[in-house]
C-alpha positions in Angstrom: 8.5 -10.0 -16.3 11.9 -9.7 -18.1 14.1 -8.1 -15.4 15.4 -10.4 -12.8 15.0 -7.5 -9.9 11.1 -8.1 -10.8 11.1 -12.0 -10.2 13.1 -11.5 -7.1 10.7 -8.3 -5.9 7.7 -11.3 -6.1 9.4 -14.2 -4.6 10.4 -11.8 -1.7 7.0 -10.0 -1.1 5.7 -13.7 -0.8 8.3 -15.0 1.3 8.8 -12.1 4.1 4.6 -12.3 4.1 4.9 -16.0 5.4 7.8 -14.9 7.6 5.6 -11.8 8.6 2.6 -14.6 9.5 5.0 -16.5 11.5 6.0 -14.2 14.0 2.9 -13.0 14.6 1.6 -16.6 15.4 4.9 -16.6 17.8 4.0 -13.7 19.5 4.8 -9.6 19.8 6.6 -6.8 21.6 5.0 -3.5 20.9 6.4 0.0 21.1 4.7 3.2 20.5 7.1 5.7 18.2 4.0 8.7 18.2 0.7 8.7 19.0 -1.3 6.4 17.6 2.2 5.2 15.8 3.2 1.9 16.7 5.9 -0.5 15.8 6.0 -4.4 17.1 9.7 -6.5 16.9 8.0 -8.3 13.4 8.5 -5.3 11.8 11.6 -4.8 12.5 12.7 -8.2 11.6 10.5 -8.4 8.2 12.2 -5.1 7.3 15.9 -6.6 8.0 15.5 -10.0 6.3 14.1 -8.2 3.3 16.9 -5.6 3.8 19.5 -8.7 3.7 18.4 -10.5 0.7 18.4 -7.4 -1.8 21.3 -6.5 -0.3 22.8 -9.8 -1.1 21.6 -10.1 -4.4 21.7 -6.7 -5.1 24.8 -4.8 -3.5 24.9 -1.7 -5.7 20.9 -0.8 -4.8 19.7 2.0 -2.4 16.6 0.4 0.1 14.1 3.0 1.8 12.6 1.1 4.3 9.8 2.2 6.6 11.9 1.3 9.9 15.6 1.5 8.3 15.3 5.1 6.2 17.5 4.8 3.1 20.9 2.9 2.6 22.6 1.3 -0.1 24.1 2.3 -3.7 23.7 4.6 -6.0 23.4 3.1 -9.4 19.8 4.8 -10.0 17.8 1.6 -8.6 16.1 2.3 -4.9 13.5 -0.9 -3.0 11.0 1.0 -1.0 9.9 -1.3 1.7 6.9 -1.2 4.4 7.3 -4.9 6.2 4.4 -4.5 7.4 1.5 -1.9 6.0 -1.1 -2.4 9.2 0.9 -2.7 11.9 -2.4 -1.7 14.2 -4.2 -4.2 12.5 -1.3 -6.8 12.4 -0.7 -6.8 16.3 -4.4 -6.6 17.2 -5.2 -10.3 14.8 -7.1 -8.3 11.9 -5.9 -10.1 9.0 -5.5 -7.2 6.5 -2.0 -6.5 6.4 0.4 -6.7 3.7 3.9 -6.8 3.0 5.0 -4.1 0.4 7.8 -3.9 -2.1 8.0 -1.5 -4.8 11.4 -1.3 -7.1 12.6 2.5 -8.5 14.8 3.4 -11.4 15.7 6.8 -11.3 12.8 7.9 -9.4 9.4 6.3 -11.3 8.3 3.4 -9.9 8.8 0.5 -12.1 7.5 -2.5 -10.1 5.3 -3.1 -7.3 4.4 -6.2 -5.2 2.3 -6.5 -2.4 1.4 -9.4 -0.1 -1.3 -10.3 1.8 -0.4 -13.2 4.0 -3.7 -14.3 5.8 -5.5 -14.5 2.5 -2.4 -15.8 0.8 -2.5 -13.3 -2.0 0.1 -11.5 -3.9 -0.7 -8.7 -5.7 1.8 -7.6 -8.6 2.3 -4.9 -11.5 5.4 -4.2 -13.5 5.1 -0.9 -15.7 3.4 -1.3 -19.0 2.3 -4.3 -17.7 -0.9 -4.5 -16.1 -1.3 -5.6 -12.7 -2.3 -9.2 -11.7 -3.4 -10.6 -8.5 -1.2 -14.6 -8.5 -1.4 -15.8 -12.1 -5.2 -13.7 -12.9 -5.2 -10.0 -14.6 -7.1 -7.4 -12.3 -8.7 -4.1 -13.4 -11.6 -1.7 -11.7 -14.8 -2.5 -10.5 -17.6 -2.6 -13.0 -20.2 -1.3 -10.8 -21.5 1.8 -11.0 -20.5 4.4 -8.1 -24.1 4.1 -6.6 -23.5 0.9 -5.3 -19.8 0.4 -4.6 -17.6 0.5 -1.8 -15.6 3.5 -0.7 -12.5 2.7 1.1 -12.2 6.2 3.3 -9.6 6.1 6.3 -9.6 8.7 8.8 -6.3 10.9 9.8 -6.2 8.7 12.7 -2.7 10.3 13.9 -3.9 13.8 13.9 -7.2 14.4 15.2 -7.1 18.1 14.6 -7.9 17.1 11.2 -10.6 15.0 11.7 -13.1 17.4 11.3 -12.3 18.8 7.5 -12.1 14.8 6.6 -15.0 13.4 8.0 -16.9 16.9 6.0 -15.5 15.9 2.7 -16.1 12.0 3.6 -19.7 12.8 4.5 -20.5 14.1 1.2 -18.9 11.2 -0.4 -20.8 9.2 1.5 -23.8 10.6 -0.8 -22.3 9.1 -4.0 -21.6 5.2 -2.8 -23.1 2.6 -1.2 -21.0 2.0 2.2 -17.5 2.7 3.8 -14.9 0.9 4.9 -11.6 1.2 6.5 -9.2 -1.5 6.4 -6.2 -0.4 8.0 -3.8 -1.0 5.4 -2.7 1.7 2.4 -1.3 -1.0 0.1 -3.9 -3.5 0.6 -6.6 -0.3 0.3 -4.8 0.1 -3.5 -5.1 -3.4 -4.6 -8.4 -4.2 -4.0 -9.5 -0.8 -5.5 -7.2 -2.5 -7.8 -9.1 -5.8 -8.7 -12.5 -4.2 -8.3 -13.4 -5.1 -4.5 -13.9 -1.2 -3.7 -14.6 1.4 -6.2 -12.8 3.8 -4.9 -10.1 4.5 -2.3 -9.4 8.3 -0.2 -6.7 9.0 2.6 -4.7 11.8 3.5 -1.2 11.9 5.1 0.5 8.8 3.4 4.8 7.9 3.4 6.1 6.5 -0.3 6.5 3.1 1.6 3.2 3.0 2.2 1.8 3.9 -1.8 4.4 3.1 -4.1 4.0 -0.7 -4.6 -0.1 -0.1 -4.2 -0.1 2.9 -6.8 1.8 1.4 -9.5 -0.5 -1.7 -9.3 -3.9 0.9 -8.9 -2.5 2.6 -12.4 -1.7 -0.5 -14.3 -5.7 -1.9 -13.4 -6.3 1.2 -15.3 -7.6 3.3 -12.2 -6.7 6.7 -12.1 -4.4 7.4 -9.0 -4.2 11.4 -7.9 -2.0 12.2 -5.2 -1.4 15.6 -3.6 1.3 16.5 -0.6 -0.9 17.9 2.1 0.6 18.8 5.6 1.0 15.6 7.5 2.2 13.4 3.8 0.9 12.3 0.9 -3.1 12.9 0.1 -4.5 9.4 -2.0 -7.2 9.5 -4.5 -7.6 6.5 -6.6 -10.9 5.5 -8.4 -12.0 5.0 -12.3 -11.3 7.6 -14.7 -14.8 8.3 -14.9 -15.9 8.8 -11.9 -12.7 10.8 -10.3 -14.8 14.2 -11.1 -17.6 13.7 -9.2 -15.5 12.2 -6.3 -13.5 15.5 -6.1 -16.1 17.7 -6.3 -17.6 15.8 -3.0 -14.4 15.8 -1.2 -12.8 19.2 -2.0 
């Protein structure tokens, strides 16, 4: 990594994560901001100390941040921040959730980092890169469809969708092992990422939520297909060779 934002974008996603496992062992306040849409006082605070040191270090950058909504500069360079991806998951004691930072020039995503706390892993790719997981390279799952693992997540905000999912998830059903759902988009991408699941599906997704975890699904060499449905952004990401046969199930 050449470009001192990128070293900084680590270091950060690593250090907010132990802040982010702090306060949790300290305890929560919970709000609800829409059904099924909650925020707790970590986020909030995870989002503001990672707001202060770019801001610091970087005065000229715009942030985008989950809880905050954009601020900054305008010299082409934008942080899109989710403090915590899994806030459900994160105030309930399920240990998959990750802090996510991705850094923008001019629009593409350029780095990403994401950090799970509890497993004290850090999940990275810069573009043109590759994407590592710590200090070890990471690419797709070797297995054949048949017996991977489908990451599928339900639209659990908007049940009036739940029916045209859970059709399109049933027929996936027929081309993988088993299903999961973890809770968390970014940590969703990053183990599709390092070959833990074969293949990931969600609809109705912010930029906070995918841009750190899509950057480092492409650079494993998975293919990443994302379409803007009604409620967001609709994630597909699975190897190149199998991404036909997954759409033809799901569509």
């Amino acid at each position: 990594m050449k470009d001192s934002r990128n070293d900084f974008a680590l270091a950060l996603a690593r250090e907010a994560g132990r802040y982010a496992k702090a306060l949790r062992q300290e305890g929560l306040s919970v709000s609800q901001k829409a059904v099924n849409d909650f925020v707790t006082n970590a986020d909030k605070a995870v989002e503001d100390f990672i707001h202060s040191r770019i801001a610091a270090c970087f005065p000229d950058d715009a942030i985008l941040g989950e809880e905050g909504g954009l601020s900054g500069g305008d010299d082409g360079w934008t942080w899109v921040v989710d403090p915590i991806d899994g806030t459900v998951n994160y105030m309930n004691g399920f240990p998959d959730y990750t802090v996510s930072i991705a850094l923008m020039k001019c629009g593409e995503t350029v780095f990403g980092a994401v950090c799970h706390p509890e497993a004290d892993e850090t999940f990275w790719a810069a573009k043109g890169q590759g994407a590592w997981l710590d200090g070890k390279r990471i690419g797709a799952s070797t297995l054949p469809l048949d017996r991977g693992l489908a990451l599928v997540v339900p639209p659990h905000r908007h049940h009036e969708l739940l029916d045209g999912f859970i059709e399109g998830a049933k027929r996936l059903y027929g081309l993988v092992s088993d299903m999961r759902s973890i809770g968390s988009a970014a940590c969703s991408l990053c183990y599709v990422a390092c070959g833990r699941c074969s293949l990931y599906y969600e609809w109705g997704l912010k930029i906070w939520d995918i841009a750190a975890g899509v950057l480092i699904a492409r650079e494993a060499g998975l293919t990443v297909r994302l379409e803007e449905g009604p409620i967001g952004t609709n994630v597909l990401a699975a190897a190149a060779g199998d991404i036909d046969r997954i759409l033809g199930a799901i569509k």
